[in-house]
C-alpha positions, 0 to 999 in steps of 0.5 A: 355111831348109828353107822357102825351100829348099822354096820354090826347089825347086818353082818349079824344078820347075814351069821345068822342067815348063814347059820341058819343055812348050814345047821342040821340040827333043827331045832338050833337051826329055828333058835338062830332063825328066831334070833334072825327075827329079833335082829330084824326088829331092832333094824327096823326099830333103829331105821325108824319104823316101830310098826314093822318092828312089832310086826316082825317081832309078834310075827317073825320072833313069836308065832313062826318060832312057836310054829317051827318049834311044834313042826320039829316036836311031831317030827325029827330034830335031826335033818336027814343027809 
């Protein structure tokens, strides 16, 4: 099961990393990256490293989203052709 879990987790991982790649839609383009994040930790958190996992999650989940989120607020939210 811990395989298969595994298995799942990674091929979400590479849809969104894919997503994240052919969106022009900004700010969906930094939900699915925020998404990325939170798949991230629970890799970590199931791997057996809580540390990072919190790390990832605070970091990559919480201030790069909160980042990216204020960066498309003062810019557009539509990447340019």
């Amino acid at each position: 099961m811990s395989r298969v879990f595994d298995i799942v987790l990674l091929l979400l991982l590479v849809g969104c990393a894919l997503a994240v790649v052919r969106l022009k839609d900004l700010l969906a383009a930094a939900i699915v990256f925020s998404s990325y994040s939170l798949l991230m930790c629970l890799l970590w958190l199931h791997r057996g490293a809580p540390d990072v996992a919190m790390t990832e999650a605070a970091v990559g989940a919480g201030v790069t989203t909160v980042l990216f989120l204020v960066t498309i607020a003062r810019t557009t939210r539509k990447e340019r052709s």
